[in-house]
Structure formats: structure tokens, C-alpha cells
KEVEXFI-709621 format. One record per residue (C-alpha): residue number from 1; x, y, z; residue in one letter. Coordinates in Angstrom, 1 decimal, m for minus. Example, Ala and Ser with C-alpha at 12.3 -4.5 7.8 and 13.67 -1.06 7.14 Angstrom:
% residues 2
+-----+--------+--------+--------+--------+
| num |      X |      Y |      Z | residu |
+-----+--------+--------+--------+--------+
|   1 |   12.3 |   m4.5 |    7.8 |      A |
|   2 |   13.7 |   m1.1 |    7.1 |      S |
+-----+--------+--------+--------+--------+
END
This chain:
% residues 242
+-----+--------+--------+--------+--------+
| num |      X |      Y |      Z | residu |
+-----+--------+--------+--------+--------+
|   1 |    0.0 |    0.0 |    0.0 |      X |
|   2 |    1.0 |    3.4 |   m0.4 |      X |
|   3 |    2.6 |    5.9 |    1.7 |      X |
|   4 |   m0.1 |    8.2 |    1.3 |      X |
|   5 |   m2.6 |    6.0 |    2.9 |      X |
|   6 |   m0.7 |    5.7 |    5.9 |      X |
|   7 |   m2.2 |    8.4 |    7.9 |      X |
|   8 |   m5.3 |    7.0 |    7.8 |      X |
|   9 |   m6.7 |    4.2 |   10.2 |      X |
|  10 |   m5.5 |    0.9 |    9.4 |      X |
|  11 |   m7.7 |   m2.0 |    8.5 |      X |
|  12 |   m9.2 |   m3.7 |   11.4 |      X |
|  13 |  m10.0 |   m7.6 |   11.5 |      X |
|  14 |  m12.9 |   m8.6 |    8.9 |      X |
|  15 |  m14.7 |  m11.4 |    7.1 |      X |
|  16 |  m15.0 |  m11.9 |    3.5 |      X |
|  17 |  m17.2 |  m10.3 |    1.4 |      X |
|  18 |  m20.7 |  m12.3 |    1.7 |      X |
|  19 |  m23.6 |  m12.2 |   m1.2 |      X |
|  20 |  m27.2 |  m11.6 |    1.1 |      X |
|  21 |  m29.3 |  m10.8 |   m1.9 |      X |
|  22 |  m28.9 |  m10.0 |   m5.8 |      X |
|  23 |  m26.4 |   m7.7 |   m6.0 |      X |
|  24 |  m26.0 |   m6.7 |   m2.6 |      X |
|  25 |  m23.3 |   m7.7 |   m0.2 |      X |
|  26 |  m22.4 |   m7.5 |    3.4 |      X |
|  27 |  m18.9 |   m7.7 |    5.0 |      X |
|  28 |  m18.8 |   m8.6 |    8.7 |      X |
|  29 |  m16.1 |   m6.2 |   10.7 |      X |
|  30 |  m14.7 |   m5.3 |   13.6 |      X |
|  31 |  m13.3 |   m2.5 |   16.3 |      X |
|  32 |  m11.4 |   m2.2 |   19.0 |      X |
|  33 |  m12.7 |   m0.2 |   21.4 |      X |
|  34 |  m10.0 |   m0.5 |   24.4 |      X |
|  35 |   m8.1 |   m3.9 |   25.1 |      X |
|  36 |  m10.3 |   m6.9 |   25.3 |      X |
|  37 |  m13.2 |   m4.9 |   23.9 |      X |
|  38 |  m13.6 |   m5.4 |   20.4 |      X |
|  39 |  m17.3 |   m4.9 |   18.9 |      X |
|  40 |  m18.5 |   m5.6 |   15.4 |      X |
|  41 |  m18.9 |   m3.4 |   12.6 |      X |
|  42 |  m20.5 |   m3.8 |    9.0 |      X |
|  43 |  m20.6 |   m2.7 |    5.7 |      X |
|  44 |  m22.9 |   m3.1 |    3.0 |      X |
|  45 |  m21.9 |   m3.0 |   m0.5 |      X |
|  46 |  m24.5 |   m2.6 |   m3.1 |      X |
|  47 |  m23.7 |   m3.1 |   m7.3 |      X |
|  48 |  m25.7 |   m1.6 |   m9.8 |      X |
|  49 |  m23.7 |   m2.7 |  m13.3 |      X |
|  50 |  m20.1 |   m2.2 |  m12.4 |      X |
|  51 |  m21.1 |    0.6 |   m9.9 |      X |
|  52 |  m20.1 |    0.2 |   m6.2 |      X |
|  53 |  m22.1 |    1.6 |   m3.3 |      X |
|  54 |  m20.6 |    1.6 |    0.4 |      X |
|  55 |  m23.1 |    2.0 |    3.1 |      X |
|  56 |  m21.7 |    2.6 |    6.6 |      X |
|  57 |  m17.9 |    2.1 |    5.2 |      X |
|  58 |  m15.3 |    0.4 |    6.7 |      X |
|  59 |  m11.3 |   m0.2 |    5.6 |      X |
|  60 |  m10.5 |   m3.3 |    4.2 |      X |
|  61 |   m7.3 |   m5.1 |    4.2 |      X |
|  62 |   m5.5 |   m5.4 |    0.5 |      X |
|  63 |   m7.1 |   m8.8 |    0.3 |      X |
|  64 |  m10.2 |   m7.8 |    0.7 |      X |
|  65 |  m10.0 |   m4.5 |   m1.0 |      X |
|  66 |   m8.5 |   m7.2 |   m3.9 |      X |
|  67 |  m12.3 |   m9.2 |   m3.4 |      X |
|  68 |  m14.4 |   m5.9 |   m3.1 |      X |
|  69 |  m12.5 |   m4.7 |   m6.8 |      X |
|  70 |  m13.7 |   m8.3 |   m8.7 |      X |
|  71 |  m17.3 |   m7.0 |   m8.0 |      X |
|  72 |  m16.8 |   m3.5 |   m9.9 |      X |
|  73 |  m15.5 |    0.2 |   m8.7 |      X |
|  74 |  m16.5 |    1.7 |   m5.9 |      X |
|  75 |  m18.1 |    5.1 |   m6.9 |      X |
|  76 |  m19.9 |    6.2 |   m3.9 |      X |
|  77 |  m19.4 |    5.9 |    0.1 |      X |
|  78 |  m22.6 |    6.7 |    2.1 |      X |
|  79 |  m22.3 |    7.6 |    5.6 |      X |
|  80 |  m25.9 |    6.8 |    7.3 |      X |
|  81 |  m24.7 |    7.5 |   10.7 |      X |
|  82 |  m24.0 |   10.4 |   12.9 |      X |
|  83 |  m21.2 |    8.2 |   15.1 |      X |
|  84 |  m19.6 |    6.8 |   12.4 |      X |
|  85 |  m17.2 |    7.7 |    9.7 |      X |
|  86 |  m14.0 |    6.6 |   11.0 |      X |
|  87 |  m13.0 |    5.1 |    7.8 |      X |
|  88 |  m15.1 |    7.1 |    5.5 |      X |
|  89 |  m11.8 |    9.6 |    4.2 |      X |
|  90 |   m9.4 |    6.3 |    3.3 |      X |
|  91 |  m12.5 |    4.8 |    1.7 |      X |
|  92 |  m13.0 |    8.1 |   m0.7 |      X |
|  93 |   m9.5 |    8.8 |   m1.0 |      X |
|  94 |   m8.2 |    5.3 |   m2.0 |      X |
|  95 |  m11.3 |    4.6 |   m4.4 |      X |
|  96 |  m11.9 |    8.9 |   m5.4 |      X |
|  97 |  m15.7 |    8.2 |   m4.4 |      X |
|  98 |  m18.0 |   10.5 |   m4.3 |      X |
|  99 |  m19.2 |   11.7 |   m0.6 |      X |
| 100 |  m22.7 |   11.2 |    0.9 |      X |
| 101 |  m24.2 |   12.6 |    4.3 |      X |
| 102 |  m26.3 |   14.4 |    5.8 |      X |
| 103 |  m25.8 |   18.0 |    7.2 |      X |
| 104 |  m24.0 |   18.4 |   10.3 |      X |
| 105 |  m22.7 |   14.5 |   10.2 |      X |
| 106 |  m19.5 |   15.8 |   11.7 |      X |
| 107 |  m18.4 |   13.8 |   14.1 |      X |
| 108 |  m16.0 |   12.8 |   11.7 |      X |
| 109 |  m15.4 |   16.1 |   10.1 |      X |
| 110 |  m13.5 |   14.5 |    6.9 |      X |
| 111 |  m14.3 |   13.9 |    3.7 |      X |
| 112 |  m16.2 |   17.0 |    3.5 |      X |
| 113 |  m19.2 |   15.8 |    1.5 |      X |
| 114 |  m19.9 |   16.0 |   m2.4 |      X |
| 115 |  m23.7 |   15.1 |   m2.2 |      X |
| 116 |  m26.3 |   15.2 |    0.1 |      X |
| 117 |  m28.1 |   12.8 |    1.3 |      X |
| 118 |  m31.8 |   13.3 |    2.0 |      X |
| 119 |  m35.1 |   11.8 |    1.1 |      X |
| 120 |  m34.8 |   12.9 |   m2.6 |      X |
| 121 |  m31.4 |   11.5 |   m3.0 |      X |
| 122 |  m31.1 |    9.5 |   m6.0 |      X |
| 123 |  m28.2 |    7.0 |   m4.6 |      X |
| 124 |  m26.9 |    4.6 |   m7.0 |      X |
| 125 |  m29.1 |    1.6 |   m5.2 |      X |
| 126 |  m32.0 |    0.0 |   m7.8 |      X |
| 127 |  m35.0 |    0.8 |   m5.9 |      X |
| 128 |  m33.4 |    2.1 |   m2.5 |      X |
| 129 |  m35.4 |    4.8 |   m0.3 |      X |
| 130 |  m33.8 |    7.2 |    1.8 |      X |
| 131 |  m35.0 |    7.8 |    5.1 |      X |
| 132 |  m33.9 |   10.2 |    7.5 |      X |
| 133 |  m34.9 |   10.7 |   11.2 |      X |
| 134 |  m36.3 |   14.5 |   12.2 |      X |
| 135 |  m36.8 |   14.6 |   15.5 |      X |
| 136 |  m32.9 |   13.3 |   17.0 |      X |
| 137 |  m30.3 |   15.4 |   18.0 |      X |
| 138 |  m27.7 |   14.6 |   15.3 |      X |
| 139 |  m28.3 |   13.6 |   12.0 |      X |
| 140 |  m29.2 |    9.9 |   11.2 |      X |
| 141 |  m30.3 |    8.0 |    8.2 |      X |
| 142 |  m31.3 |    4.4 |    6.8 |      X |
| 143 |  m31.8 |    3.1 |    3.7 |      X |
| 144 |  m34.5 |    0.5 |    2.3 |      X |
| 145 |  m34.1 |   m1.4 |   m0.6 |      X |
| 146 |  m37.5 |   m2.1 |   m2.0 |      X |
| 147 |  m36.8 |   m5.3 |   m3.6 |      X |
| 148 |  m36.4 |   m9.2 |   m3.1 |      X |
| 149 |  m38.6 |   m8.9 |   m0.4 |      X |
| 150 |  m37.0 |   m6.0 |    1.2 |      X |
| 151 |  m33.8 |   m4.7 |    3.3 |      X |
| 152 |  m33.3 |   m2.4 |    5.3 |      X |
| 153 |  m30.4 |   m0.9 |    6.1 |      X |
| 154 |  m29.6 |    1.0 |    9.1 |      X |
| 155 |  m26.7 |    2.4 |   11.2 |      X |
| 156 |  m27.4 |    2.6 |   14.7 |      X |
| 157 |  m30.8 |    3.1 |   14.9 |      X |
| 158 |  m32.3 |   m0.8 |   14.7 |      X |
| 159 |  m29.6 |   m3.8 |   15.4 |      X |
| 160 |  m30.1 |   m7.2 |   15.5 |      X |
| 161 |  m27.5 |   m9.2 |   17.6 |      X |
| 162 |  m28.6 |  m13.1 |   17.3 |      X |
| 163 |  m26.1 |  m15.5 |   15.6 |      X |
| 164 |  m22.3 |  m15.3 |   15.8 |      X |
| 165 |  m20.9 |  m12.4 |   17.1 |      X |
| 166 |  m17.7 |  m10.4 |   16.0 |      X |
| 167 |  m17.8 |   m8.8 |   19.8 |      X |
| 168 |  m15.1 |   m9.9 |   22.4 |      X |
| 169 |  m16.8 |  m11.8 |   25.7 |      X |
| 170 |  m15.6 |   m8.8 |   27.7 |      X |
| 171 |  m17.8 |   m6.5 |   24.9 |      X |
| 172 |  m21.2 |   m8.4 |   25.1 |      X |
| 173 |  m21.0 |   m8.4 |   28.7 |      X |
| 174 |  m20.9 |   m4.4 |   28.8 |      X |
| 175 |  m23.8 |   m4.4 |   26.2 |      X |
| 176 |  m25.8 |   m6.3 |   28.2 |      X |
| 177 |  m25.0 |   m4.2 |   30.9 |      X |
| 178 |  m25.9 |   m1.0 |   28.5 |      X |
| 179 |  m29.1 |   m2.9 |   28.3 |      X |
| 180 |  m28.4 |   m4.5 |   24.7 |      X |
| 181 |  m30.4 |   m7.6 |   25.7 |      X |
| 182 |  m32.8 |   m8.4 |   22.7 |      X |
| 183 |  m31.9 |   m9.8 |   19.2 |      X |
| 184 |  m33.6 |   m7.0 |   18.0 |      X |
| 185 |  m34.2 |   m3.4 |   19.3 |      X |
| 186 |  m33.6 |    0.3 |   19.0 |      X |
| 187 |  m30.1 |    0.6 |   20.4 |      X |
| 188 |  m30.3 |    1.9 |   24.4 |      X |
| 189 |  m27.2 |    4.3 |   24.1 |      X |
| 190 |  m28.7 |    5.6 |   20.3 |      X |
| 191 |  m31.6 |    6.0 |   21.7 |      X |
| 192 |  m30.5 |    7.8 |   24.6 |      X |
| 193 |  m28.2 |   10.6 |   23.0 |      X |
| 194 |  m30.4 |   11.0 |   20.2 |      X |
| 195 |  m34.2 |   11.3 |   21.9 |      X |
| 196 |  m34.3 |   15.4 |   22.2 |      X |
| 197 |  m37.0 |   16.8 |   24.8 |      X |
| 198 |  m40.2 |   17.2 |   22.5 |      X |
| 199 |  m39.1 |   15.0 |   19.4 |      X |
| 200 |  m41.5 |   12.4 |   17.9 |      X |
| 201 |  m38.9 |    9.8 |   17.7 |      X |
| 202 |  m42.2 |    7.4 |   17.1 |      X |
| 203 |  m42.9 |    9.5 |   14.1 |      X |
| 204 |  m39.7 |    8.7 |   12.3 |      X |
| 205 |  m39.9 |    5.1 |   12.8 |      X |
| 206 |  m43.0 |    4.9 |   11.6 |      X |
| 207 |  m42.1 |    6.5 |    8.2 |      X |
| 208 |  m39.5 |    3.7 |    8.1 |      X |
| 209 |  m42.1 |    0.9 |    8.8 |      X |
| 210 |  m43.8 |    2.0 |    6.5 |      X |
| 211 |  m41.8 |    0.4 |    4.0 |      X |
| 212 |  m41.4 |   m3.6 |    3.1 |      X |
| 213 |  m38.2 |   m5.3 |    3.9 |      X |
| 214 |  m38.1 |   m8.9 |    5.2 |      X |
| 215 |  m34.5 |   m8.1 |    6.0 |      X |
| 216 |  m32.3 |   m5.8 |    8.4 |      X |
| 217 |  m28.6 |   m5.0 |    8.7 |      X |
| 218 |  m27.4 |   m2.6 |   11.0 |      X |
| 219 |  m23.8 |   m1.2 |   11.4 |      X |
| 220 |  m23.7 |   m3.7 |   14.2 |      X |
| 221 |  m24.8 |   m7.2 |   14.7 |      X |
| 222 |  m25.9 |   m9.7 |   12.2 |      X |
| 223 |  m28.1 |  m10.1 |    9.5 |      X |
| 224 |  m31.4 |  m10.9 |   10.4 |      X |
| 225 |  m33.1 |  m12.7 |    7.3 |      X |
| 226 |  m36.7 |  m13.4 |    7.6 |      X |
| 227 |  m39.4 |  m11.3 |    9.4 |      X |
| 228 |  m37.7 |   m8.1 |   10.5 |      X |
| 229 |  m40.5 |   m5.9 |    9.3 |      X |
| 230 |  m42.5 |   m7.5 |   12.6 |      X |
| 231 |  m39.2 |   m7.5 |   15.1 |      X |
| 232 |  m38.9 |   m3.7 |   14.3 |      X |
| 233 |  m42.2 |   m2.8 |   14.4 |      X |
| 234 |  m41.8 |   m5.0 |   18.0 |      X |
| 235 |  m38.7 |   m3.3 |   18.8 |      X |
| 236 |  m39.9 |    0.0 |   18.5 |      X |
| 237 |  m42.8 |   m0.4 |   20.5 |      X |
| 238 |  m40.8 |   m1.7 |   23.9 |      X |
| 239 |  m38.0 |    1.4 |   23.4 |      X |
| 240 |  m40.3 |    4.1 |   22.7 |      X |
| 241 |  m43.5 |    2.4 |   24.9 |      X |
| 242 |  m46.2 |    2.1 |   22.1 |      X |
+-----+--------+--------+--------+--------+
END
């Protein structure tokens, strides 16, 4: 690799790149967080001809940056999450993407961005929907992909932690201390630095249930495959108490 990626983050430990539907991919990822605390992280790449779309980005290593360039060129990196863009500069610079996010996404002031996303954004994605939550505190986003039955792509927001886990023992234990103890729910630490004092959090995630999608992937967690339309709908109605 070049010198001139070298001030960027390094790649952290990752799966291959893994086919969940026609054209869309998942890689299953990783971050360490302090010593023994290493929490999952995922990306979801999305092909349309020889078009690549990154949602919720991460680094790979130079093998699997080899894998991700046998699917196509990567041509766009979307950040859907306020918390996240650790890895969304090395992802731009090393593929010269163009830049998505919302405004005031800053917690990771770099890339500046070269598109905006919002509900009218026409992202790269056969039949994907932008949705963006109004009422939190910092900006936040997901994307559903209205076809095949459905995904729907989040960042923080909805998570489903059943299956393997990419998480160290010492890291589930603190989630479940956090109160991270259902396959599926809105995220307890989201939820609490994002609810603002008069904001109709159930609003927004009824605008997103308002779409199909059999399936979810979150920036954390697994794939859940079958039925997540009814486990976010359920989710949503223990956090927010409807």
C-alpha cells in the first residue's frame, strides 16, 4: 500500500465479502474499542452494473480491498450514521468516491461531502429509499431497498445481535450491561443521545415501517433474514413504549 494512505486508520479484523441478496453484499467487521473490547462493525456494499455503493464504510485489508474490486468500482461511500465515519476519508480517497451525508454529520469532520443525502437522493441503489430521522439530535439516516422482499439498512438506529458475534466476551457483557439484551431493538445508548425533549422519535420510525423489507442489517450485529418488518415494528414499540 502506499505511503499516502498511511495516515489513515488501518484495516481492522474482517470477514470476507458475503452475497445476502442479488447484488448486494455484506462484510462482517470489527473495532477495538480498548483492550479486550472489540465490537462488530459492518458494511454493505451494493452493485448496480459495475457501480459500487458503500453504506456505513469500513477499511478493508488489501485482500479484501482485492475481493471488493472483482465486483466493480467503488463510486460512492454513504455515511448513514451520525457516530460513524472513521473510515469514511481512506474509503474516498483510495477509491476517489464520491461523498454522501447528511448535514451536520460531523463527528467525523473529513471527507467533507460531495452530495447530500436526504429523502430525494437518488443514490446509486436499484430501488433504495432514503429515510432520515427529524426529530434526533444529530443527523441519522437508513436506507431500504425495495426489492427481493426487502432490506433495510440501518446504522445505529435498529440492530439485531442473534447468531455469531464479531464482539469480544468482555464487549457483550458491557452491552448487556448497556441494556443490549434483545436480538432485536432500537439501540439503548442511540436511543438515549439521540431522543431530544419534545421530538417524535415514534414518528420517524413509523415513516421507516412504512416500508417492506423482510430483512435488516445494522452497522452492528448480524443479518437478520426473515421477518424483521414484525421484530422492528416489535422493537420500536418496547423502546419508545407504544
Amino acid at each position: 500500500m502506499s505511503s499516502e494512505f498511511q495516515s489513515f486508520p488501518r484495516a481492522q479484523r474482517h470477514g470476507p465479502i458475503e452475497q445476502i441478496l442479488t447484488d448486494i453484499f455484506v462484510v462482517y467487521g470489527s473495532m477495538r474499542m480498548a483492550p479486550l473490547m472489540r465490537i462488530g462493525r459492518n458494511m454493505v456494499i451494493c452493485r448496480d452494473g459495475d457501480r459500487l455503493t458503500l453504506l456505513n464504510p469500513i477499511r478493508l485489508s488489501a485482500a479484501g480491498e482485492a475481493e471488493l474490486e472483482k465486483l466493480g468500482r467503488v463510486t460512492d461511500v454513504v455515511r448513514l450514521g451520525f457516530f460513524h465515519g472513521l473510515d469514511d476519508a481512506y474509503c474516498v480517497h483510495r477509491f476517489g468516491a464520491r461523498f454522501w451525508c447528511q448535514p451536520g454529520s460531523n463527528h467525523y469532520a473529513e471527507p467533507s461531502p460531495d452530495a447530500v443525502l436526504n429523502e430525494e437522493a437518488a443514490l446509486p441503489i436499484r430501488a433504495a429509499r432514503v429515510i432520515t430521522f427529524r426529530a434526533t439530535r444529530a443527523p441519522e439516516a437508513v436506507v431500504c431497498i425495495e426489492r427481493d422482499g426487502g432490506l433495510l439498512v440501518t446504522c445505529d438506529s435498529l440492530q439485531h445481535y442473534a447468531g455469531p458475534s464479531r464482539a469480544t466476551l468482555v464487549a457483550r457483557l458491557v452491552m448487556r450491561w448497556f441494556g443490549y439484551t434483545q436480538a432485536t431493538q432500537v439501540s439503548p445508548l442511540w436511543l438515549k443521545y439521540m431522543r431530544s425533549a419534545g421530538g417524535d422519535l415514534q414518528a420517524d420510525f413509523d415513516r421507516i415501517l412504512e416500508c417492506e423489507f423482510e430483512r435488516l442489517i445494522s452497522a452492528h450485529g448480524a443479518l437478520l433474514d426473515r421477518q424483521a418488518h414484525a421484530a422492528a415494528a416489535q422493537a420500536v414499540g418496547r423502546a419508545l413504549g407504544g
